[in-house]
C-alpha positions in Angstrom: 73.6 41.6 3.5 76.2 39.7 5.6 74.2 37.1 6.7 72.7 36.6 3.0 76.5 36.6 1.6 77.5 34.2 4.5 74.7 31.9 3.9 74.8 31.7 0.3 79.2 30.8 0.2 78.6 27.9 2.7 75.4 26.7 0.2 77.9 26.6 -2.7 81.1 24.7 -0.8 78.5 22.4 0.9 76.7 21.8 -2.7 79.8 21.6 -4.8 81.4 18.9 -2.4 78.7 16.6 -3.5 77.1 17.6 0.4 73.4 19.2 -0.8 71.7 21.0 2.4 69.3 18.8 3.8 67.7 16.1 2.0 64.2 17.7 0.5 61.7 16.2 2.5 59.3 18.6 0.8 60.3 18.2 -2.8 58.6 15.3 -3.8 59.6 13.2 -7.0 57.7 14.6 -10.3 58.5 18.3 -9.2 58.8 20.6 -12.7 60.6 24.3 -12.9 60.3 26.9 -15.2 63.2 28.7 -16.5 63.5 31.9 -19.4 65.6 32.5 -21.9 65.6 35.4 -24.1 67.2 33.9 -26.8 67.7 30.6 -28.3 70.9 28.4 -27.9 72.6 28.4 -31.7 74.2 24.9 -31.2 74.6 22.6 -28.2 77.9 22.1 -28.5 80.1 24.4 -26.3 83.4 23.4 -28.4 82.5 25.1 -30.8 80.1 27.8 -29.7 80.2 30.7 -27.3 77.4 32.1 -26.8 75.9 32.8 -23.5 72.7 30.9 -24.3 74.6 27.5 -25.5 77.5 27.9 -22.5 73.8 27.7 -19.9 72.6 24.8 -21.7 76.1 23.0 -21.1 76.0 23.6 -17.3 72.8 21.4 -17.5 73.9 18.4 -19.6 77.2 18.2 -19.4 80.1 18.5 -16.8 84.0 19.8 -16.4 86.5 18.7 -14.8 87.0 21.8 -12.5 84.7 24.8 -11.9 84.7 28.0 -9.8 82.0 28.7 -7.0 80.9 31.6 -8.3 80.5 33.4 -4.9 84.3 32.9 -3.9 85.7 32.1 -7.1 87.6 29.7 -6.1 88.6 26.4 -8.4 86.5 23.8 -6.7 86.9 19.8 -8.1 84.4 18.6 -10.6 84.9 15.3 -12.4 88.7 16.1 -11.6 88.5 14.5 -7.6 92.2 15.8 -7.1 94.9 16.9 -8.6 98.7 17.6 -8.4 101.4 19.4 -9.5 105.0 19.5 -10.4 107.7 21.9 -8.8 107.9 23.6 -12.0 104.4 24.4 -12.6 104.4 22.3 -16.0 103.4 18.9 -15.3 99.6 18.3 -13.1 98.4 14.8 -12.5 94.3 14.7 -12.5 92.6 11.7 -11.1 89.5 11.5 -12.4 86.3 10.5 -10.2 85.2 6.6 -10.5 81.9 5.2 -11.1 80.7 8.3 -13.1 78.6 7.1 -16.3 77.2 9.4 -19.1 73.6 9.6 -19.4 73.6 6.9 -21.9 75.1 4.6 -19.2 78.5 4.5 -21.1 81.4 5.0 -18.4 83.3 8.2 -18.3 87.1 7.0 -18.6 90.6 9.0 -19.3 90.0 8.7 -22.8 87.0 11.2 -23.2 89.3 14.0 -21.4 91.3 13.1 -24.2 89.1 13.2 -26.5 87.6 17.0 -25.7 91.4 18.3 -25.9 92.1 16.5 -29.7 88.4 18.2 -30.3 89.7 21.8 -29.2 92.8 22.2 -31.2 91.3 20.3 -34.6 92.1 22.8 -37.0 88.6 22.1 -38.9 86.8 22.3 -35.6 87.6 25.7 -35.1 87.3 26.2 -31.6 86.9 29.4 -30.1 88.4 27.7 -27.1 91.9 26.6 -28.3 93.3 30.4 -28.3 92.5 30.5 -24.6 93.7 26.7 -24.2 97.6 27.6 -25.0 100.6 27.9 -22.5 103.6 29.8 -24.2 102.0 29.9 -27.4 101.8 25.6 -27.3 98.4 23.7 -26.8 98.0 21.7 -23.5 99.2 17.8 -24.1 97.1 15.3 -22.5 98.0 11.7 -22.0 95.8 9.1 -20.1 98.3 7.4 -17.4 95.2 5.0 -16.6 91.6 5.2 -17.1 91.1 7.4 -14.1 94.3 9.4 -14.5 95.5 12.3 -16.9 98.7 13.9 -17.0 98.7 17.1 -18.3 102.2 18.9 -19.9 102.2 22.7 -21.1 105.4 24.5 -22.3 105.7 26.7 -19.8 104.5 27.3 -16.3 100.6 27.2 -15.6 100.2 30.5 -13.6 96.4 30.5 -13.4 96.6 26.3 -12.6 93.7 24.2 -13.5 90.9 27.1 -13.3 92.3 27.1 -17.0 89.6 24.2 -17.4 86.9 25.5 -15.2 83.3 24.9 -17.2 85.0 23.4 -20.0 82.9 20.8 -20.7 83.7 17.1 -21.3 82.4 15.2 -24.2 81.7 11.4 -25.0 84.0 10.2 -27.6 82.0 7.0 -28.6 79.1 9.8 -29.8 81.7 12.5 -31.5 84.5 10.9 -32.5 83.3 9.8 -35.7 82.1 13.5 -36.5 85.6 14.9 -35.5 87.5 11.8 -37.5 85.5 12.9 -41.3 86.0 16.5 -40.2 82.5 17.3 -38.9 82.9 18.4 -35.5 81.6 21.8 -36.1 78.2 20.5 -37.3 77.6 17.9 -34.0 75.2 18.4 -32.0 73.7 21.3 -34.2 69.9 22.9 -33.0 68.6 20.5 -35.3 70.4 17.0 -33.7 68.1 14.9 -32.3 68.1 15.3 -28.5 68.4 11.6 -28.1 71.8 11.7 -29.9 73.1 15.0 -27.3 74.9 12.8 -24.1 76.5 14.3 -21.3 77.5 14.0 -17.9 75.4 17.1 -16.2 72.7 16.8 -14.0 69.8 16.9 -16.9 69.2 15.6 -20.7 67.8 17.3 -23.1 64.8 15.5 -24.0 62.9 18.1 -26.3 63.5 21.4 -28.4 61.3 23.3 -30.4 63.0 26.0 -31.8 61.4 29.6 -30.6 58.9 27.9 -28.6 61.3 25.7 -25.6 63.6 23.2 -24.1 62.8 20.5 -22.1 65.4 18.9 -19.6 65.0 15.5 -17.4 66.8 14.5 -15.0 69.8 12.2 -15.5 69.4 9.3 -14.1 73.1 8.3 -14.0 74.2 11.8 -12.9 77.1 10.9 -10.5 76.6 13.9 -7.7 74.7 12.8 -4.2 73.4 15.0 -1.2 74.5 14.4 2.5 72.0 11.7 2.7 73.5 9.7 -0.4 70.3 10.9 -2.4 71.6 11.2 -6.2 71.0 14.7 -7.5 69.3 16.5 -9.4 66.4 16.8 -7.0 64.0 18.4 -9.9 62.4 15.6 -12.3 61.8 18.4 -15.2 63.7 21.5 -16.1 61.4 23.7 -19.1 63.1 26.6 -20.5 60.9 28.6 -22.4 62.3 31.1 -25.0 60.9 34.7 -24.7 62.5 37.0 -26.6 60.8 40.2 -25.1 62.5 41.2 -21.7 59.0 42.9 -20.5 57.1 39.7 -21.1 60.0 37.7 -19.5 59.9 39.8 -16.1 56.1 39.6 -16.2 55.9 35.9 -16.4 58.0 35.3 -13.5 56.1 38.2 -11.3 52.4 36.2 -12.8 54.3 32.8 -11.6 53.9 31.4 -14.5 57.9 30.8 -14.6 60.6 29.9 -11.5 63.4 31.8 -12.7 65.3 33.7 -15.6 68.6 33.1 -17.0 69.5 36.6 -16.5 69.5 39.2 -13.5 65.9 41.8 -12.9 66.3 45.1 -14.9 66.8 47.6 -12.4 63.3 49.3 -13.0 61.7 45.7 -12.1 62.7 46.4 -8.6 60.4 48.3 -7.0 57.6 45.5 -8.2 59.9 42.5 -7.4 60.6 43.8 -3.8 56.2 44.4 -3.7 56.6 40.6 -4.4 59.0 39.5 -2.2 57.0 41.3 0.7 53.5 39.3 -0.4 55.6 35.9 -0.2 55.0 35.4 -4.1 59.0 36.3 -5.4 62.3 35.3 -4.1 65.4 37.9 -3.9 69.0 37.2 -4.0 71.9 39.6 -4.2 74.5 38.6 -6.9 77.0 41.1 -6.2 78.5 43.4 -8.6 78.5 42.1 -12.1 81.3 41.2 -14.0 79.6 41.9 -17.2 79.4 45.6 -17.8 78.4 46.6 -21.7 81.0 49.1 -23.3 81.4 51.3 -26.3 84.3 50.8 -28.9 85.0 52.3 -32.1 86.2 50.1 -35.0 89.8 49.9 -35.0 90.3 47.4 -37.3 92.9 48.3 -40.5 91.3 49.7 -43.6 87.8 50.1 -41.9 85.7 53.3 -42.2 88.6 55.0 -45.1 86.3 58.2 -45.3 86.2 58.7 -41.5 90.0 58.4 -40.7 89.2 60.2 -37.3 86.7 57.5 -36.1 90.2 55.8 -35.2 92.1 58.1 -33.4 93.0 58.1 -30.1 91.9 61.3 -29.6 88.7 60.7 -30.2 88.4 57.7 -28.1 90.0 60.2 -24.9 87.3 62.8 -26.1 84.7 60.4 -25.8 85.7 59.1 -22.4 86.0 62.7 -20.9 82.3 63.0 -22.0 80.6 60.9 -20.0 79.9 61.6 -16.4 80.2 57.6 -15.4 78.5 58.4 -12.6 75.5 59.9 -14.0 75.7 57.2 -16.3 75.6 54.8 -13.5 72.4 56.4 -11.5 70.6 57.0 -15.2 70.9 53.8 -16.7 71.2 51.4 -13.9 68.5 53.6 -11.8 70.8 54.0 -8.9 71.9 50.3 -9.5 75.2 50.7 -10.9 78.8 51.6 -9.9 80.6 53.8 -11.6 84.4 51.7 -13.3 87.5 52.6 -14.8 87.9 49.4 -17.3 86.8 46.2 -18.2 87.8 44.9 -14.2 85.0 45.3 -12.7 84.9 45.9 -8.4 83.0 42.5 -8.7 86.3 41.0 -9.4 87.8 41.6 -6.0 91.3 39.8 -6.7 92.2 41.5 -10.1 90.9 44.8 -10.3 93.0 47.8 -10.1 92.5 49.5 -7.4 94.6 52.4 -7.6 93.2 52.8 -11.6 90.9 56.3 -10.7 87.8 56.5 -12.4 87.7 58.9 -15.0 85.9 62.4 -14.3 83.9 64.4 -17.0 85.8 67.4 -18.5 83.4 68.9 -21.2 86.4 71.9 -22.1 88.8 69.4 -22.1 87.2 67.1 -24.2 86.0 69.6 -27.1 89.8 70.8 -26.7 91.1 66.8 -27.6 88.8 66.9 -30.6 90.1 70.5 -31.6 93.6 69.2 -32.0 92.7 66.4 -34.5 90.6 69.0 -36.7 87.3 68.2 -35.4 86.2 71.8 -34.5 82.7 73.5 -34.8 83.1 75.9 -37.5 79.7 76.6 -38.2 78.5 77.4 -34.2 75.6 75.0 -34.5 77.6 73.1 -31.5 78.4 70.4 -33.7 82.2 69.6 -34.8 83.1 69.4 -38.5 86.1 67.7 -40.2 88.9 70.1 -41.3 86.9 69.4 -44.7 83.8 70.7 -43.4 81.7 67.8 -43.3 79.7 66.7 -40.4 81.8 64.6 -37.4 78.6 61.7 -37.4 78.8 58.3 -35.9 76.3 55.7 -36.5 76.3 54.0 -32.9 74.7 50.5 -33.0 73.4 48.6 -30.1 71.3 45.7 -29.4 67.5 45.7 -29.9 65.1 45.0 -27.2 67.9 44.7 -24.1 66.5 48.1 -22.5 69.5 48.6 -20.3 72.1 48.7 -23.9 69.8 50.7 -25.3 69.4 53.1 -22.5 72.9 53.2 -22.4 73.5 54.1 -25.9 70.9 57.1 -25.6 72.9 58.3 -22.4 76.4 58.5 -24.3 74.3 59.8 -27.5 73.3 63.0 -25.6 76.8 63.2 -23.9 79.1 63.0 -27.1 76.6 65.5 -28.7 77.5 67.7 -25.8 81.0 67.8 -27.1 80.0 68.3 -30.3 79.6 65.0 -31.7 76.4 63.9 -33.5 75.6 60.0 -32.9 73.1 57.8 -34.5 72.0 55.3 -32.6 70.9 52.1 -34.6 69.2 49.3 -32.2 69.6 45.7 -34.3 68.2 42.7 -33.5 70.6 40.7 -31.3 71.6 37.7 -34.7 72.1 41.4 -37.1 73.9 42.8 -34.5 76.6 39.9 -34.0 76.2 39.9 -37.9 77.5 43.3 -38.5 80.1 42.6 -35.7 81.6 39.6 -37.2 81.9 41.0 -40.6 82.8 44.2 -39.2 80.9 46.2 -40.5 80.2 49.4 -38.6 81.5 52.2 -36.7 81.0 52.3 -33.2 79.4 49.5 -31.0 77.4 49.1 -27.1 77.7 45.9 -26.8 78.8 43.6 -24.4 80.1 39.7 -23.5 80.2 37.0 -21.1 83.0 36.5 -18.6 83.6 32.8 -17.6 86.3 33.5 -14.8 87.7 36.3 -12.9 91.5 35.4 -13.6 93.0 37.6 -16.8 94.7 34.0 -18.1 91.2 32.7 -18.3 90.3 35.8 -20.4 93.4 36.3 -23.0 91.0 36.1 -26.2 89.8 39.5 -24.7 93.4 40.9 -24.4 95.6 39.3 -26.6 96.3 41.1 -30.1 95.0 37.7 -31.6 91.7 36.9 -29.7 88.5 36.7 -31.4 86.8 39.3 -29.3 89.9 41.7 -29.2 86.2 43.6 -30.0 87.9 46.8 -31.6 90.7 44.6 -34.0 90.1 40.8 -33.2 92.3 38.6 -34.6 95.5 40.5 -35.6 98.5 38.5 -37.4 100.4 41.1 -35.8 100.0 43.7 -32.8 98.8 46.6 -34.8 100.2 49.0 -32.2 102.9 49.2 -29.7 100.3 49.6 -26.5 99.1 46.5 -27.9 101.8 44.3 -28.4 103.2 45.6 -24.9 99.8 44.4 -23.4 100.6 40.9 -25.5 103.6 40.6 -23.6 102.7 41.1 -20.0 99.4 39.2 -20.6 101.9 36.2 -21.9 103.9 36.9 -19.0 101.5 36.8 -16.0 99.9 33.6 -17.9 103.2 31.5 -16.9 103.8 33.3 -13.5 103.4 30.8 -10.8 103.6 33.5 -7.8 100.2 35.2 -7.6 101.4 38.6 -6.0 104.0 38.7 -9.0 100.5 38.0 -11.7 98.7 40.5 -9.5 101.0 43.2 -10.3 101.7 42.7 -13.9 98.2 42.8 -14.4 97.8 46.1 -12.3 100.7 47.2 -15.0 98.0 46.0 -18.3 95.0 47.8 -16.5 97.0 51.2 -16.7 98.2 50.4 -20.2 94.4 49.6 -21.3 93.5 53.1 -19.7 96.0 55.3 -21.3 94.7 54.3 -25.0 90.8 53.7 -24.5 90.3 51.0 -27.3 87.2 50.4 -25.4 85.2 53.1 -23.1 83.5 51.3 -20.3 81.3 53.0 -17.7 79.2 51.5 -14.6 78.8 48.0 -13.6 75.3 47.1 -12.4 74.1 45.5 -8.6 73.1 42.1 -9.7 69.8 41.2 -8.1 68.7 37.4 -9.4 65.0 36.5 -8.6 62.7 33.4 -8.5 59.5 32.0 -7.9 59.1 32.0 -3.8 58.8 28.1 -3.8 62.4 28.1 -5.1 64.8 26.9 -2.7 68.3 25.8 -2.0 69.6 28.9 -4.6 73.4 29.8 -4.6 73.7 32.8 -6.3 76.7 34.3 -8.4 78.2 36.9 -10.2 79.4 34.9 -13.0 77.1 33.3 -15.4 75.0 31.3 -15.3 73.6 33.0 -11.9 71.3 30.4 -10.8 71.5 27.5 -13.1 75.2 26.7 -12.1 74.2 24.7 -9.4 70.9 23.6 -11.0 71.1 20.2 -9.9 70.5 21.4 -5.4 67.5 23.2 -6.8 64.6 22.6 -4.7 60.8 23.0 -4.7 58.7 23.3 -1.8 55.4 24.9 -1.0 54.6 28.6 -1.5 53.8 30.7 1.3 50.3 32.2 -0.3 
């Protein structure tokens, strides 16, 4: 495990640092990999979309100006060579990396940094970035000093500093500026653009989609990253990302070698087959560390919803729930033994920010039918299920995703333990589009669900916290804090966003972890073991915990010869 960890951090700096391991002797020119994804990319432009699908296909065609190694997480320079910073934490000058050309040949200058920022706060564009993109409640102002320099200004102090930008991609104004200008923006680079009108400044172009069938990457041939031995990257000629929807048939590929890798990490019961592999030299291993990610179970919070069920949004209820679930049964049933047990959205995974003196929560079954007792849920019949003070039946309709077998193994696990205190739960499994559907319009009682982290640091993740953010999951986008708790966590998370001392950010945090805790507007449980596999001929991976797992460092990717 140590050596593995060790080996895998100095991949990433060496890679990142535009210094690739040795040059591939053994990956000839013309060398094609297979990727999976379970689901298709809605749009290929990142501005404007957030889903984990089109965020994967921006790591391959375009760039940012900062990223975060994903093993350290640590803000690493991109297209951004250096940077600097003012005394007061307002004011950072970003030179920007000469000689770099899009894949259309036109030169990257000041101007398209420019460009991406006047795209993420367009009003009409709609970004689900620009909510995150705000210091003190202002937008970021960018101004070019030159064509390789930007000065950035923000109304207060930058406390999280440029890992603000990490992933955020940059676009080419001579291609979107037009769209953005009649208003537009939104509909660029939509799943039905033609791929020869998609430029970017990543290590592949997309060159082909067929919607439900693939993708098909090339290589850039301007791509502006090199190896130790001044070859330019990527080192694959081909990237093909097949779409397959079912997770059995996607696991089953890549065990058949009919595939290199998968977007996502194995399902814990694919180990025991996937370590068979590894042992026969046909499958390659790597430990991603504890995920980030874990799925959780809210109720819907938001005003006026569910009028006949006034109960769904109480806090008791949400306590009762909690006090239900033995997290680490939870843990060893769903994840197969691959899982820690968590006491909030912060992961262990997240070394830096997660509270470690926030104690998990332990099962209480007395205690818990005793919380729903005091809001008038009681069993009043002795069939072991609770009634309103009315009479009527205490049901929740529980949906989940379709198809993803660890959400829906979930949702059976906290099924059986709500019905043990006396709650009956429905659980409807939705295809993943209905799902976000019913979500979006919300429209429903209870959720599993989960979402994507793209950084470790809480300033990177405020649409999560803030009162305002779209996925606020239980009340998203609130005029106002709808509670006290809420608009307390607001404050703090506003607060720690313009702290400059980290120990200072560290501690307010610790103070919005305990906060989150004590009202339960989301019940999370275990976090699983990330385990990422390949095809054995796969080499040169860096492994992460944050997404994409593999494909962030797509372009060191190497093929050589299997050992069969």
């Amino acid at each position: 495990m140590v050596a593995l960890m060790l080996a895998g951090t100095i991949g990433a700096a060496l890679w990142w640092t535009a210094a690739s391991p040795s040059p591939p002797d053994a990956a000839p020119d013309g060398r094609v990999a297979r990727a999976t994804f379970r689901n298709e990319p809605r749009s290929f432009n990142r501005i404007v979309a957030g889903h984990a699908e089109t965020l994967a296909v921006s790591w391959l065609i375009n760039a940012p100006l900062v990223t975060l190694d994903p093993r350290t997480f640590e803000v690493i320079p991109a297209l951004a060579e250096s940077w600097t910073r003012s005394d007061d934490g307002r004011r950072w000058t970003i030179r920007l990396r000469r000689g770099v050309r899009f894949s259309d040949d036109t030169p990257f200058t000041a101007d398209d940094v420019l460009f991406t920022f006047d795209a993420i706060y367009d009003e009409q564009a709609a970004s689900p970035l620009a909510g995150a993109l705000q210091v003190g409640g202002q937008p970021l102002q960018a101004e070019a000093a030159d064509p390789h320099t930007v000065i950035l200004t923000t109304a207060a102090p930058l406390g999280a500093g440029l890992r603000l930008l990490a992933d955020i991609p940059i676009l080419p104004k001579h291609k979107l500026r037009d769209a953005l200008d009649r208003g537009r923006f939104r509909d660029a680079w939509n799943i039905g653009t033609p791929p020869s009108e998609i430029v970017g400044l990543g290590p592949f172009v997309l060159r082909d989609y067929r919607p439900g069938e693939r993708l098909l990457l090339r290589r850039n041939p301007h791509y502006w990253r090199r190896d130790v031995s001044g070859r330019r990257l990527p080192y694959l000629n081909e990237l093909v990302v097949d779409i397959v929807p079912d997770q059995n048939a996607e696991v089953l590929r890549l065990f058949a070698g009919d595939s290199d890798m998968m977007f996502g990490a194995l399902r814990p019961e694919d180990l025991p087959e996937a370590r068979r592999l590894e042992r026969a030299g046909r499958l390659g291993l790597h430990d991603a560390g504890i995920g980030l990610d874990a799925d959780f179970l809210w109720f819907n919070l938001i005003s006026g919803a569910n009028r006949t069920k006034p109960w769904l949004q109480r806090l008791e209820l949400r306590q009762a729930a909690s006090l239900a679930v033995d997290r680490q049964a939870f843990a060893d049933t769903v994840y197969l033994g691959e899982g820690v047990p968590i006491a909030g959205p912060v992961t262990p995974g997240n070394r830096a920010w997660s509270a470690s003196d926030l104690p998990v929560s332990r099962p209480n079954v007395a205690r818990a039918r005793e919380t729903l007792a005091s809001i008038g849920l009681r069993d009043r019949d002795s069939d072991g299920l609770v009634e309103t003070a009315a009479g009527g039946p205490a049901q929740i309709t529980l949906l989940t995703q379709r198809g993803n077998t660890l959400r829906e193994r979930g949702a059976s696990v906290i099924e059986q333990d709500l019905r043990a205190i006396g709650l009956a739960v429905n659980v409807v499994a939705l295809d993943r589009p209905a799902l976000i559907e019913r979500l979006i319009a919300g429209e429903y009682e209870a959720l599993y669900f989960g979402a994507v982290t793209s950084d470790t640091d809480p300033a990177s993740n405020l649409d999560f916290w803030l009162s305002r953010g779209a996925f606020h999951a239980w009340h998203p986008g609130q005029e106002h804090p709808a509670t006290e708790w809420e608009a307390e966590i607001d404050r703090l998370m506003l607060q720690q966003a313009v702290t400059l001392d980290p120990a200072a950010r560290k501690r307010i945090f610790n103070r919005v972890q305990h906060i989150f805790a004590d009202n339960v507007p989301a019940l999370f449980f275990a976090a699983p073991r990330l385990t990422v596999a390949t095809s054995a001929h796969v080499q040169n991976v860096v492994p992460g915990s944050l997404h994409p797992y593999l494909l962030w460092q797509a372009a060191g990717i190497l093929l050589g010869e299997t050992t069969e």
